[in-house]
N, C-alpha and C positions, 0 to 999 in steps of 0.2 A: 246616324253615324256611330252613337256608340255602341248600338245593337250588332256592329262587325268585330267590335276588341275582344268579346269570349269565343264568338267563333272562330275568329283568328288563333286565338290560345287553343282552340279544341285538336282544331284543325294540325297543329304542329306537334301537338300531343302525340295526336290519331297517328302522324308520318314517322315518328321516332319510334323504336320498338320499347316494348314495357322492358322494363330492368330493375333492378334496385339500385337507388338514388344513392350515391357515394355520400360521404357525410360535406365534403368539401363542395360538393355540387348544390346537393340542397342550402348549404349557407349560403350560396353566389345567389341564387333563387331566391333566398328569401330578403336577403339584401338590395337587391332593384327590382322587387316587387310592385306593385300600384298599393299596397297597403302601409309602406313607408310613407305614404305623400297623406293618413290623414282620414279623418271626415269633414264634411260630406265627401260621398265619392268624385273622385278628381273627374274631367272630362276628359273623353276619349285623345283630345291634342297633348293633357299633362302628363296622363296614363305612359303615352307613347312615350313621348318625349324621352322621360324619363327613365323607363324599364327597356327601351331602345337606342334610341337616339345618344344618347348621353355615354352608353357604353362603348361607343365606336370613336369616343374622345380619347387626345393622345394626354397623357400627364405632362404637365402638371395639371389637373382640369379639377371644376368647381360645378355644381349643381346649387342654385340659390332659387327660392320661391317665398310668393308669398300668398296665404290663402287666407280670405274672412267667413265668418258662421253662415253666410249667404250661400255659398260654393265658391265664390268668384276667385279667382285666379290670377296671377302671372308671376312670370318663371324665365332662368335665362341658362345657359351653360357654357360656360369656355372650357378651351383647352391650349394647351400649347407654352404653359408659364413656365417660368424658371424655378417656380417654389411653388409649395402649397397654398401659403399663407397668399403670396401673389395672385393667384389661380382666384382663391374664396374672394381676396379684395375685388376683382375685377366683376366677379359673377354677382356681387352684393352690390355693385356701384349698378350696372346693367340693368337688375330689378328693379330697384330704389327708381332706378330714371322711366324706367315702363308705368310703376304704379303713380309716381306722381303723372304721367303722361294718360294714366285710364281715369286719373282723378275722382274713381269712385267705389275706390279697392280702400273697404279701411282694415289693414292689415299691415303689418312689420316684414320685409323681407329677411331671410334666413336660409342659412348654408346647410340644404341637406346635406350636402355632401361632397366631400376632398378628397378623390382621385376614387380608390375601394372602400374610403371609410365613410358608411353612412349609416346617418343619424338613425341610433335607435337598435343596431346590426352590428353582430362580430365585422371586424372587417375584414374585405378580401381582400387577400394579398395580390401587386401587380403579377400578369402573366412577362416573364422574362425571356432574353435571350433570342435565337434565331435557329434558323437552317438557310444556309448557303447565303444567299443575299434578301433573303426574307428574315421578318422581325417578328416577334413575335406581339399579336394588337394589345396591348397590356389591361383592358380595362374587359375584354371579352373572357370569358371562360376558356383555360386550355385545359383538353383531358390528357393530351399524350394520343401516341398513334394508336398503341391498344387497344383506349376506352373510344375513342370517338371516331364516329363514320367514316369520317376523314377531312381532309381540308379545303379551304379557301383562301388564296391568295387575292389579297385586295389590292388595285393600284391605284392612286389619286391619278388627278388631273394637269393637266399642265399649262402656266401660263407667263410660260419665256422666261430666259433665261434669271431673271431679275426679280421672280415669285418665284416664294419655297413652298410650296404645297405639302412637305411633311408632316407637319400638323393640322393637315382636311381632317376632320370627323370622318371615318366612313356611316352611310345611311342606315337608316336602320333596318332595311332589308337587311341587313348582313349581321346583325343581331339576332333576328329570328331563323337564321342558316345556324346562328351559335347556338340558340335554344333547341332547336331541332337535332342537334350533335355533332356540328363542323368545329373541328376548331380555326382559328381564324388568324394567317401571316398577313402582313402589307410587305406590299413591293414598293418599300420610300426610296424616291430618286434623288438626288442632289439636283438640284436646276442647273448648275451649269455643265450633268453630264446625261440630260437628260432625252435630248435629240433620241427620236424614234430609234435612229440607228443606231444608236448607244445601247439604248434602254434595252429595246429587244432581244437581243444576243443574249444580255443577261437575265431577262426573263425565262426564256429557253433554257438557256445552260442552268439554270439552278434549279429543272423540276426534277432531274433524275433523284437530286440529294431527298427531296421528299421522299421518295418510291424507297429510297434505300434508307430513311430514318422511319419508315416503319409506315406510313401511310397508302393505305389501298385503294383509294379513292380520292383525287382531286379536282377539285372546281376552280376556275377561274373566272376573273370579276374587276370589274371596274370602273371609273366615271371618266367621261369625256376621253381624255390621250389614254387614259388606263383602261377603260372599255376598249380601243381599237386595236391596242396592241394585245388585248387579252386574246381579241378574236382570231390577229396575226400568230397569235403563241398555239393555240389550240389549234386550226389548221395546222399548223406541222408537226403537233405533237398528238394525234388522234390516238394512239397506244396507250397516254399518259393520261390524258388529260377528257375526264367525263362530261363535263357542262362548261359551258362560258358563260359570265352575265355582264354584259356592256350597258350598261346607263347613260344615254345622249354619248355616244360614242363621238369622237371627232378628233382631227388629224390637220386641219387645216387652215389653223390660226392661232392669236395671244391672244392676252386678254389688253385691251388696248392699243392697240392696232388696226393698221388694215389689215384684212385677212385674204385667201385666198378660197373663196369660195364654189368659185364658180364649175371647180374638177372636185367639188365633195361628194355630188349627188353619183357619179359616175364613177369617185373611186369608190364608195360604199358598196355598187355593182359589183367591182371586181372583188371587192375583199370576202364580199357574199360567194362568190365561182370560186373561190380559194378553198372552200369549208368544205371538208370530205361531207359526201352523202350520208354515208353510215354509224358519223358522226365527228366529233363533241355534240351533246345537246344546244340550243341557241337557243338565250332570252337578249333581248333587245328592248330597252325603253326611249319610248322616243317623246318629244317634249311641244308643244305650240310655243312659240315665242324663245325657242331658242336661238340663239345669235351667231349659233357654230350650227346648225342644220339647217340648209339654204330653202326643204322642202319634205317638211315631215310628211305629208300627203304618199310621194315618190318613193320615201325610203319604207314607207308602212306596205304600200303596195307589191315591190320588191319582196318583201320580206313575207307577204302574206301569200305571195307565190309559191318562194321557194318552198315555205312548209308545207304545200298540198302534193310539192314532187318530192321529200326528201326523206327517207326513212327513220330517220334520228330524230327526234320531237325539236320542233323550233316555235317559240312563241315571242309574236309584237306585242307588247303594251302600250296602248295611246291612250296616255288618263284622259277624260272630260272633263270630270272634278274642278276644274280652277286650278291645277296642280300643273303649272306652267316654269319654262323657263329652262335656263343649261345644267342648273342644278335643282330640278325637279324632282329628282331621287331623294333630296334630303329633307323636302315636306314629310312631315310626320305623317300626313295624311297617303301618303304614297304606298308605305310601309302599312298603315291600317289596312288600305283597301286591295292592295297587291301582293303583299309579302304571303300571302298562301298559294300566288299561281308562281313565286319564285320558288317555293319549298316543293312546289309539284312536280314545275316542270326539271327539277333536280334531281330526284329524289321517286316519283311513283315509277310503275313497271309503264315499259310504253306504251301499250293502250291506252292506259289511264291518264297518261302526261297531258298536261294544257299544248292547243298548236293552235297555227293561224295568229290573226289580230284580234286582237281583244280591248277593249275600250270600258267595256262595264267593271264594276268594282268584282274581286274575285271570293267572291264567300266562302264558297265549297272548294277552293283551290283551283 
């Protein structure tokens, strides 16, 4: 497994054009590095975790680990606190209960890191402010429309009116879109104005302000409710909007609830007949053991169709891996072995994009 983490690194290198490193860039870089966490070298789950995973946290957010001379590990991170000091206490209480739970870690947990400031690294300062009803992810690299390829709108998930989902982590696929040169909005919705047919309009309505704040290129993205309405968005905006990436997409329940399952597999059909041929690009992850997809089988086949008739590059991902569940996107492990066919099918010329379904881990992109 950790024979994929350089080629993963190689691989987003190879996709970003050479340039010279701004000086404020190379600090982001060197500040959630895998060389902040240490010797021995971390494993491939803390590597990620951390120089990923962790950056797609809302502040107030906390990074806490603990490591012994052996290699041995564990590690936690929150996000979403009121303070910083609150953020570190929560992520320090987390570890502490993991290691005494591995009982064989003799090691101290410790706060790499509170919010941009981490241990050992200038700190980077949070990314601020917005465009139109997007925010700007504060813990991801912003370069401005200028310097950076262009953007990504990430939406969270949704789970009734009664869950606030503004503080989701987004996965760390969407970390390795910000390494590669995207900068990176969310689309945070209020839950109680969140209804598809709320949300959408405003999705829509706020991509022209991108086009006209400077950005040449945007992608959309998102998990479960945020995945489907991305897909909804990008069908009507094929002018605008270059790629989609939907994460266990789903439209048809809460989370505690009954749900309505039984019109998921059939509307996923139509929404698929919705998507211009000529394009947005289409990546789709789909999950076993998800509780919102009545028939990952159906919706792979579907989809492994439509990319052999559509011109615009569409790729399924079905992990095997163990990499299960509605929130499957946010295993580290997801991001290790996938996040180079999500940089491809973004990003290379169409020839070269990943299509079809794909199940194997993605090395070469």
């Amino acid at each position: 497994m950790t024979r994929l983490l350089p080629c993963l690194l190689a691989l987003l290198l190879a996709l970003h054009p050479a340039r010279a490193e701004m000086p404020a860039e190379a600090a982001y870089r060197s500040a959630f590095s895998a060389e902040r966490l240490g010797m021995p070298p971390p494993s491939a789950a803390l590597a990620l975790d951390f120089t990923l995973s962790y950056r797609g946290a809302v502040p107030h957010a906390a990074f806490a680990v603990a490591r012994d001379a052996a290699g041995r590990s564990s590690w936690t991170f929150v996000g979403g606190r009121a303070t910083p000091e609150a953020a570190a206490a929560d992520a320090l209480a987390a570890c502490r209960a993991r290691v005494t739970a591995l009982a064989v870690l003799a090691a101290e947990c410790r706060v790499l890191a509170r919010d941009g400031a981490v241990e050992g690294a200038a700190p980077v300062p949070l990314a601020e402010g917005g465009i139109g009803p997007f925010r700007a992810s504060p813990l991801h690299l912003r370069r401005g429309p200028e310097a950076a390829r262009g953007v990504l709108v990430w939406g969270h998930g949704y789970g009734g009116a009664g869950k606030d989902n503004r503080n989701r982590p987004a996965p760390g696929l969407v970390a390795a879109l910000n390494d590669a040169g995207w900068d990176v909005l969310r689309f945070d919705r209020h839950p109680g104005d969140d209804a598809l047919t709320a949300a959408l309009p405003r999705l829509i309505g706020g991509l022209p302000a991108l086009r006209a704040a400077g950005y040449r290129r945007i992608l959309l993205g998102g998990q479960s409710r945020g995945g489907w309405q991305a897909i909804l968005a990008g069908s009507a905006n094929p002018a605008l909007v270059e790629a989609v990436i939907a994460t266990a997409p789903a439209a048809h329940g809460e989370a505690g609830r009954g749900n309505n399952l039984g019109a998921a597999v059939d509307d996923f059909r139509r929404l698929l007949a919705g998507l211009p041929a000529e394009g947005p690009r289409l990546l789709v992850a789909l999950f076993d053991g998800d509780d919102f997809d009545p028939d990952p089988e159906r919706r792979a086949a579907m989809l492994e169709t439509l990319a052999a008739q559509r011109p615009a590059p569409l790729l399924a991902l079905w992990p095997q891996q163990g990499i299960r569940g509605h929130r499957g996107a946010a295993n580290p492990r997801f991001a290790q072995f996938f996040a180079g066919c999500v940089v491809s099918l973004v990003q290379a010329p169409p020839a070269a994009a990943p299509r079809g379904l794909r199940r194997a881990p993605c090395g070469g992109g």
